[in-house]
N, C-alpha and C positions, 0 to 999 in steps of 0.2 A: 404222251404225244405233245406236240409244241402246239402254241395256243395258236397258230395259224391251220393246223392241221383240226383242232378243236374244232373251230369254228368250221370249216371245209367238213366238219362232218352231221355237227348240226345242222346247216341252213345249205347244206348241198352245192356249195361253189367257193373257190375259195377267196380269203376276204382284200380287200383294196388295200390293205394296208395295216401294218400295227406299230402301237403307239406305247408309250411307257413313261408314267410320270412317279417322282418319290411323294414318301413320307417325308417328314420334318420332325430335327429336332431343336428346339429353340434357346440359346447360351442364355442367354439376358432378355429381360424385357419383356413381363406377362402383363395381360389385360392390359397394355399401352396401347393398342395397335387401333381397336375404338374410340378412343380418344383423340386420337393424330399427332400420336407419340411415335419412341424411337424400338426399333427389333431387332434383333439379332442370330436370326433362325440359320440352321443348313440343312441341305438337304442330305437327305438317308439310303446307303446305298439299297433298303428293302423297296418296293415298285409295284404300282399297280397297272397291268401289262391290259389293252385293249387289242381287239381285232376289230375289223369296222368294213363297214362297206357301205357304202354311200346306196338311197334308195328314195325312188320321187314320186313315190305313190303316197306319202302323206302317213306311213305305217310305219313305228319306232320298235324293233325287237330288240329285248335283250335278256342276256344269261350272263352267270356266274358260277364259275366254277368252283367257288368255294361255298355256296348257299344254296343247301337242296331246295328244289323247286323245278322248274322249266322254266321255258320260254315265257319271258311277260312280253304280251306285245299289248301296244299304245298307238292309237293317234296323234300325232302331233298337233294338229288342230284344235283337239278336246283336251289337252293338258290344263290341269286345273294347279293354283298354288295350294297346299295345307291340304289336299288330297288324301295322304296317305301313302302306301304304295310300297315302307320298307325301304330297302338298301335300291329299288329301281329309282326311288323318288330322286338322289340325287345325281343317276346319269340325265334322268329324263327332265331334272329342273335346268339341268342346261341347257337342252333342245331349246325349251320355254325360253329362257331369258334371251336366249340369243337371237328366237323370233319375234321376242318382245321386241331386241334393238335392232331389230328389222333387217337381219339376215336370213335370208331364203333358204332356209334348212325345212329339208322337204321329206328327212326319214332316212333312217340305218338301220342295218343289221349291225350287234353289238355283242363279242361276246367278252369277258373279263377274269382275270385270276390275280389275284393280290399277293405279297406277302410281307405289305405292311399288316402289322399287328390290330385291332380293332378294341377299340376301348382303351388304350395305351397312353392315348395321348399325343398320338406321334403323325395325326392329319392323315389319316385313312381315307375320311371321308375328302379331304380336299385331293388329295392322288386321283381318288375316281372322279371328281369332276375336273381335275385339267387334264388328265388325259381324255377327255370325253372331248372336251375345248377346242384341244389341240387335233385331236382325230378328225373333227366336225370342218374346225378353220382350212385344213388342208384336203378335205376332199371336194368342201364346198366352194373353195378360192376365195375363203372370206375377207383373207388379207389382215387380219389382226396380228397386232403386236403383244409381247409376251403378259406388259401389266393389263393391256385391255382384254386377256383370256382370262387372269387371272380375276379383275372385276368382275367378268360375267361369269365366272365360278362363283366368288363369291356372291352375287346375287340370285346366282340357283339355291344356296343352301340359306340367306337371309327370307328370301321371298317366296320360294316355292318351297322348300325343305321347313323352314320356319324357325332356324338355328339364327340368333342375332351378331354372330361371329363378324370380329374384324376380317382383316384383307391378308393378315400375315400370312397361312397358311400355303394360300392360293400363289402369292406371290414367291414363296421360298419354293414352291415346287415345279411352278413353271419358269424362274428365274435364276433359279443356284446356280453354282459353279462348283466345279469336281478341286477341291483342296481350300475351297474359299468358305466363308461364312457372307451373310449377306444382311449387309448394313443397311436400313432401310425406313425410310420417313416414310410413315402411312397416309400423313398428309397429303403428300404431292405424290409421293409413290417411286420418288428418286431413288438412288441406291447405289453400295458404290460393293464390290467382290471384294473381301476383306483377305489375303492370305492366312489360311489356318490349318497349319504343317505341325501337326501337335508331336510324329511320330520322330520330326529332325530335332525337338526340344527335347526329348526322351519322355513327353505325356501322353497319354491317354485318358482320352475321354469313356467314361461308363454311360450306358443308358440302363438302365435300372426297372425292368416292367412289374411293376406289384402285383399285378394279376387281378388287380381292381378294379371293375369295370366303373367307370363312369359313361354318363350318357348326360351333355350339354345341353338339350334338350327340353328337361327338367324342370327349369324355371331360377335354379342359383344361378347361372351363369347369366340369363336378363336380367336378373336381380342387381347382380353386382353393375350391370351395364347400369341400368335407371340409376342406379344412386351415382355412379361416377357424374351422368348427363345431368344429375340435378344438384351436384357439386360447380359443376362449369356454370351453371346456369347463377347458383347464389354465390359467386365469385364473381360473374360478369365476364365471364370468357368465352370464347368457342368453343374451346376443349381444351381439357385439363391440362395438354400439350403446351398453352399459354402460360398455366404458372409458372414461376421458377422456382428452382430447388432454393436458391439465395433466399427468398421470402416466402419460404415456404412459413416458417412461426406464425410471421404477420397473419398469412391466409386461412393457415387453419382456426385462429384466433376469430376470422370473424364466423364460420360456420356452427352451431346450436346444435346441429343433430350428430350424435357420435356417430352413428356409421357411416355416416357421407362424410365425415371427417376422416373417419380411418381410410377409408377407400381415396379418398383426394392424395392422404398421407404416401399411402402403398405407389400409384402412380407418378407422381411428382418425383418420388425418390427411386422407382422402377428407373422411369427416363434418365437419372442422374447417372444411376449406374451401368444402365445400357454406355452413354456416352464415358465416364472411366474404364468399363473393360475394351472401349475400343481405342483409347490412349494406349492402354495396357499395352493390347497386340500390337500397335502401329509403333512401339516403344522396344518390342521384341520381350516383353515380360511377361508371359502367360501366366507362370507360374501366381504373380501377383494377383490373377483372376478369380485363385481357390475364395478365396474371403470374400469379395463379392457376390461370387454364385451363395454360398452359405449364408452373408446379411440379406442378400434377395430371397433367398428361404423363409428366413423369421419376418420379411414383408409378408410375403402369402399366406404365411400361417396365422399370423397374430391381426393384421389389419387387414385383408382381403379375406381371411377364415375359407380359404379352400382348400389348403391339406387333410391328409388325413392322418389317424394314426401309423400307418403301413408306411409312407412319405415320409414322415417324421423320423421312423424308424431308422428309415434308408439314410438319411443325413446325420442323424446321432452316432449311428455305427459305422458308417464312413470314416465318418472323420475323426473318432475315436481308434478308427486303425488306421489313421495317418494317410486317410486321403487329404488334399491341398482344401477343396472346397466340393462342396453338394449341394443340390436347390433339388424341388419340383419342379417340374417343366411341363406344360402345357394347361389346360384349365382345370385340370386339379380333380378333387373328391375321386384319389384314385388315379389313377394311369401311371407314368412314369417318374426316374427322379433321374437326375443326370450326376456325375461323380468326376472330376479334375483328380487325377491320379498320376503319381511319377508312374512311367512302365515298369519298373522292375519291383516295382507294391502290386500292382493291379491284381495280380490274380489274392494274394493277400486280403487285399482290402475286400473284393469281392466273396472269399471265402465268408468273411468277417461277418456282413451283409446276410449271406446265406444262412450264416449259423443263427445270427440274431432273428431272424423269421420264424425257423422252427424252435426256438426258445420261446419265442411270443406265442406260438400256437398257430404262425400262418402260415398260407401255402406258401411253396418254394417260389422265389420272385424269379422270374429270365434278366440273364445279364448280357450284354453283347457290347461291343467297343463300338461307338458312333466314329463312323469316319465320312468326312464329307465329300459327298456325291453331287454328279449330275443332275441337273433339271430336268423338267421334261423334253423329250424326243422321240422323234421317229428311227423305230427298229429299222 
């Protein structure tokens, strides 16, 4: 059945509307996006699809079609942060935030099916809150615009969820553009739709899912945030986004603790190469993009330390069968890795990939071509 019919069959009338926002996969640019540095994310054509109907009694229902269970229903009123609650927590921390910023959101019926991948990497969790944003904004006439849904996403999953994540996520999914990449200062939250036609250069891009779950959650992924914030802090900056790559020696010169030295090193030099591959594209050179994705690799791995073995894997063998460049992509320990490939390699290189998994003894990784997709919208 289609997920309008779904919902017309649980909660018995059918629903006001349905919404669909992507996953994300991100070119360049990790752990910058906290700091009020530069990104480089698109969005994915996989989608986590909402039915919604607007309800003013103060009662929040929802289900999921891909996570046994029923009907959670919720008060609105009684929404607490750091709750608990599972995968409801972060439809229902949007309700919260956005009665926080004193929108009159008075209850829905909510029902959802995803088929962004979960654990990947690939902002699972940010798809279900701006579609949630976007459903809520439009029944409610809240009148927001795409980065202010995107904020109060992300302060469902900072404040009510409890995940200390920057804004990229939220912002590539309610903001992409279908062939574009989107260029984007976390700081002000500008952005400009970058052209990314990889199929008229004859590339393809890989997304590479290890099958590794991660969960941010955790405490490494705050981890690395405190030390970035206490890097800005013994530099005397706002955020890390103020060093420059030019003086970068100087700075890490004056830091004492090696891991906030590593982690100042990884960002500083993130930003740099965010800003080179978008010379690249705007030069018409993708291809020159492989080696940066690959030096952004042995950033994450060696001075941020959130690869993992399986990551590793997927860039060593890569590019061993002649893919252009490979990185990790998203916060790591696990989920995805991304592969710049001429098209007429790709199935090649991915073979390559596959084979080296089960050599290693791991499970078979999922491969699929990232092409860039749609923001959020109304079906």
């Amino acid at each position: 059945m289609s997920v309008a019919a779904d919902f017309e069959a649980l909660y018995g009338a059918a629903p006001d509307g349905v919404w669909a926002a992507p996953g994300r996969v991100n070119l360049i640019g990790e752990y910058t996006d906290f700091n009020d540095g530069f990104v480089l994310p698109l969005a994915l054509p996989h989608t986590t699809v909402a039915a919604v109907s607007r309800r003013d009694d103060g009662v929040l229902r929802l289900h999921s079609a891909d996570i046994d269970g029923g009907i959670v229903q919720l008060e609105v009123g009684a929404l607490e942060p750091l709750s608990g609650g599972g995968w409801a927590a972060y439809p229902a921390g949007v309700v919260w935030a956005l009665r926080e910023a004193g929108h009159p959101v008075t209850g829905a019926d909510v029902h959802l099916t995803s088929t962004v991948p979960t654990g990947a990497g690939l902002s699972s969790s940010a798809a279900l809150e701006v579609v949630m944003a976007l459903a809520l904004n439009d029944l409610f006439g809240l009148g927001l615009s795409r980065p202010e849904l995107a904020k109060i996403a992300q302060r469902a999953e900072n404040a009510f969820v409890g995940v200390p994540c920057g804004v990229m996520d939220q912002m590539a999914s309610a903001c992409a553009e279908e062939g574009h990449a989107l260029h984007l200062d976390t700081r002000d939250l500008s952005f400009r739709q970058v052209p990314f036609d990889l199929a008229r250069e004859g590339l393809r891009l890989l997304v590479v899912d290890t099958r590794v779950k991660h969960a941010l959650g955790d405490g490494a992924y705050a981890d690395r945030r405190a030390g970035c914030e206490a890097g800005a802090r013994a530099l005397g900056v706002k955020a890390l986004r103020d060093v420059s790559a030019a003086h970068l020696p100087e700075s890490l010169g004056r830091l004492s603790d090696e891991t906030t030295l590593r982690y100042v090193r990884h960002v500083v030099t993130d930003n740099a190469r965010v800003e080179r591959t978008i010379a690249l594209l705007d030069a018409g050179d993708t291809r020159a993009v492989g080696p940066v994705l690959t030096e952004g690799h042995a950033s994450l791995r060696d001075d941020l330390r959130v690869s993992c073995p399986e990551l590793d894997l997927v860039v060593e063998a890569a590019n061993a069968a002649g893919a252009l460049g490979a990185r990790m992509t998203g916060g790591g320990f696990g989920g995805s890795a991304l592969v710049l490939v001429d098209t007429d390699r790709a199935d090649e290189v991915a073979a390559a990939v596959v084979k080296a998994f089960a050599a290693a003894g791991y499970a078979a990784p999922g491969v699929f071509p990232a092409v860039p997709a749609a923001g959020a919208r109304r079906l």
